[in-house]
N, C-alpha and C positions, 0 to 999 in steps of 0.2 A: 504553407505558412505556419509557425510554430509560435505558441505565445506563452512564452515561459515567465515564473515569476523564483523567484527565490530572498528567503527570507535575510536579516542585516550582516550578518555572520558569515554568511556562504563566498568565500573565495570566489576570484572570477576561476571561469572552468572553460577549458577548449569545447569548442562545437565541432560538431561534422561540417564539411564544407557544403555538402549538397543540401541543407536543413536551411534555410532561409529563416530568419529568426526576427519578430516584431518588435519585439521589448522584451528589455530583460530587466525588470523591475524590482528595484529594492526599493523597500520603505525610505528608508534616509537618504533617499535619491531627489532630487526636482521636478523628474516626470511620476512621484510617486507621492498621494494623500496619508499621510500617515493615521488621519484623524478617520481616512476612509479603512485603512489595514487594520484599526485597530475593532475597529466595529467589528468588520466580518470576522476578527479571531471571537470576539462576546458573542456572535451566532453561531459559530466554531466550539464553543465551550459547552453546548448544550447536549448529550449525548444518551441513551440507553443506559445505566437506570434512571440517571439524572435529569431530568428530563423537565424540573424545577431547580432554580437557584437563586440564593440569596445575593443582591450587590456586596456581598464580604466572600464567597466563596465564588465570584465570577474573578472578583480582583485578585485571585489565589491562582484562579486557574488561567488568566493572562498577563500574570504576573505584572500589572498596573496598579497605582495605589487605587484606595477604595474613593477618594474624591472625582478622582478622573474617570474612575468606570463608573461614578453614578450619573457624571453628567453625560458621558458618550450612551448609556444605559436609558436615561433620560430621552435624548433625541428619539433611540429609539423606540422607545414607547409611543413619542409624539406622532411617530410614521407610520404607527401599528406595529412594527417586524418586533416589538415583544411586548409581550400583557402583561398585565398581573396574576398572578395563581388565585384560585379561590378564597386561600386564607387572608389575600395580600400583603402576606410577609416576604413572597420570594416572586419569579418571575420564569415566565417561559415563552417557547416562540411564538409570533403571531401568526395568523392567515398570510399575511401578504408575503412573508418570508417562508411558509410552507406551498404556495400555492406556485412561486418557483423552480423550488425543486419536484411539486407533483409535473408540473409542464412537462420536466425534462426527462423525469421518470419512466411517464406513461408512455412518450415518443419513442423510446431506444431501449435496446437490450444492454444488459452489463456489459459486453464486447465494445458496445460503439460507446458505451460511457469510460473503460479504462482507454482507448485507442489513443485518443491524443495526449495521454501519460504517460503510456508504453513508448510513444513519439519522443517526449522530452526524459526518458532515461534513456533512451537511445543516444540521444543527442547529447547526454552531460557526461553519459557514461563512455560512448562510444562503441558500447557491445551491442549484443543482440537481445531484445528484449520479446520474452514470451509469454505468452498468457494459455494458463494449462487449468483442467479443472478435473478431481476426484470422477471416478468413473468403477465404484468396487474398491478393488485394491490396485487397480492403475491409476496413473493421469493420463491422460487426452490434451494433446495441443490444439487449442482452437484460434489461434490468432500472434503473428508473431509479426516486429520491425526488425529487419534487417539491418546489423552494426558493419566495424569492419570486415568480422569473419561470419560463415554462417558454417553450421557442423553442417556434415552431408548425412543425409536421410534423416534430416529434422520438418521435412515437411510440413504445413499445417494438418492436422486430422493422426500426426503421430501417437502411437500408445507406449507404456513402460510402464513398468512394477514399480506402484510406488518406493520401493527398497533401493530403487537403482537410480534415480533421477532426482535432482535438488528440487526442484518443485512438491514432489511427490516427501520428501524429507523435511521440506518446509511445513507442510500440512501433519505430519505425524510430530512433527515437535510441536504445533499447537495446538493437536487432541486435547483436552484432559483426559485424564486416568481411567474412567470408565470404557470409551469412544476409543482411547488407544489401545488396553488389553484387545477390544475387539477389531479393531483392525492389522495388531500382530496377530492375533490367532489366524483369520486370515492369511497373512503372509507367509507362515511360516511353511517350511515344505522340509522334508526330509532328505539335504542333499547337507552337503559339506558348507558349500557357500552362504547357507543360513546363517551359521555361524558367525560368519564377515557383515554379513548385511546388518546382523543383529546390534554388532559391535559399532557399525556406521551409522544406526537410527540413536543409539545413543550416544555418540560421539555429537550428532546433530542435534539432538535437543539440548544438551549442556551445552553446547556454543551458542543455538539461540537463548537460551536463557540468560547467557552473560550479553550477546551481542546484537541483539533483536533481527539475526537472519541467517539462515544456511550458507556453510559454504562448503562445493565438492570440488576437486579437483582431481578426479581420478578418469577422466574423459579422454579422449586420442593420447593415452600413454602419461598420462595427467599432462599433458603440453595445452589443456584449456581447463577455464574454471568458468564454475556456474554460482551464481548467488542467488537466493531466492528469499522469498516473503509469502508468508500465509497471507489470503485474504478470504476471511471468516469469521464467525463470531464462535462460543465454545457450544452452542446448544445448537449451531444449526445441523440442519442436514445433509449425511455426507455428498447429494448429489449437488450442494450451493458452496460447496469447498472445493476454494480456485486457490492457485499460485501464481506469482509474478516471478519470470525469473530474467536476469540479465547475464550474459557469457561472454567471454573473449580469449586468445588465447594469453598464456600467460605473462610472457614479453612482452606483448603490447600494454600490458594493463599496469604491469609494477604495482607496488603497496599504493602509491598515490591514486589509482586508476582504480582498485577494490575499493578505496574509502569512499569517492567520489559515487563509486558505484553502489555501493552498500547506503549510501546517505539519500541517492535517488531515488530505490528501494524503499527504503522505510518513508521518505516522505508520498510516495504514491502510494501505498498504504494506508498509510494515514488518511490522504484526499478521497480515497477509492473505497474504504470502509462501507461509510456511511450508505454511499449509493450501491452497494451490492445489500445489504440489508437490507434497503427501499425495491429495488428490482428482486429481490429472492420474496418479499411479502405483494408482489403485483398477481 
């Protein structure tokens, strides 16, 4: 059973048929509290550095006016899930809303916290969705859902040079500059093909910079493409830098089927952040 939510904007989007699906919840729907969606984005808003904030830069960052985030703001104070800071000018999370996410935390590794995500990119996207994590200068596959196609000798526990593999190109586009020098020097080997590879890590960081995700297609004859997404913060350490990636081949996917894909992608990202940063500090 899959419990997918997506946000007012989101087109409907085909499902696999063997994915049994609960709700599909959009805010401006009837089976869906808007006054509940909007809450959890003002505990959504709270993040690494910010970690205080003013009711004028909560209403920025969920783009609500400042009346209506002080009284949903408000509630929340009344329930505990936010305090006041020490100065009382601004506001941050509470106990009851931290002690949540510690439950879920402390019970599960990062694996069984991305799994039922990797589920619903499978399911919007229809590819194959992986879950890979730095290891040196490789990735390592530790956990994959099965789409329509699955490449062969993608096993779980598979290895690849970072240079070769979207997951592995997802994470070198969001080194910074320090943490990248030292992972090309790494890389770098003295054959011909260095050359290509070199040209391909930077062909991948300008794309993600404009597009917030990798995309390769140079797999069984480029007849399949891969899309990926960093998930890591810039200071961590390279053994807590994972990627998400989703594949299929290229027919099946069309330009509709990469957006769809690429949008599933950055939104588990998004959701998936936070909880690797909590599971990488356990």
């Amino acid at each position: 059973m899959l419990f997918i939510t997506y946000p007012d904007d989101t087109p409907s989007l085909p499902l696999r048929k063997d994915v049994k699906v609960l709700f599909l919840v959009k805010p401006s729907k009837p089976q869906s509290v808007t006054a509940l969606v909007r809450g959890l984005d003002i505990l959504s808003s709270f993040d690494r550095p910010r970690l205080e904030l003013t009711v004028s830069e909560i209403a920025r960052r969920v783009g609500l006016s400042q009346p209506t985030t002080w009284r949903l703001c408000q509630t929340l104070l009344d329930q505990g899930y936010l305090v006041r800071s020490t100065s009382g000018t601004a506001l941050r999370i509470g106990a009851p809303a931290l002690s949540l996410g510690y439950s879920a935390i402390a019970s599960l590794s990062f694996v069984e916290v991305a799994l039922p995500y990797m589920r619903e990119v499978t399911a919007v996207a229809l590819g194959t969705t992986a879950l890979s994590r730095r290891q040196g200068k490789d990735m390592i596959g530790v956990e994959r859902v099965d789409g329509l196609f699955v490449r062969p000798n993608e096993a779980i526990g598979w290895r690849a040079s970072m240079a070769s593999v979207a997951s592995g190109l997802a994470v070198l586009s969001a080194l910074p500059p320090t943490a990248l020098e030292a992972a090309m020097a790494a890389l770098e080997e003295p054959t011909e093909r260095w050359a290509a590879r070199r040209r391909r890590i930077e062909d991948a960081r300008r794309f993600y910079t404009e597009q917030g995700y990798v995309r390769a297609t140079y797999s069984l004859h480029g007849a399949y493409t891969s899309l990926a997404v960093p998930l890591f913060e810039d200071n961590s350490d390279p053994a807590d830098q994972w990627a998400l990636t989703c594949g299929e081949i290229v027919e099946n996917w069309g330009t509709e089927g990469v957006e769809r894909a690429a949008a599933a992608l950055k939104r588990a990202r998004k959701l998936l952040q936070p909880a690797l940063i909590a599971t990488a500090a356990k």
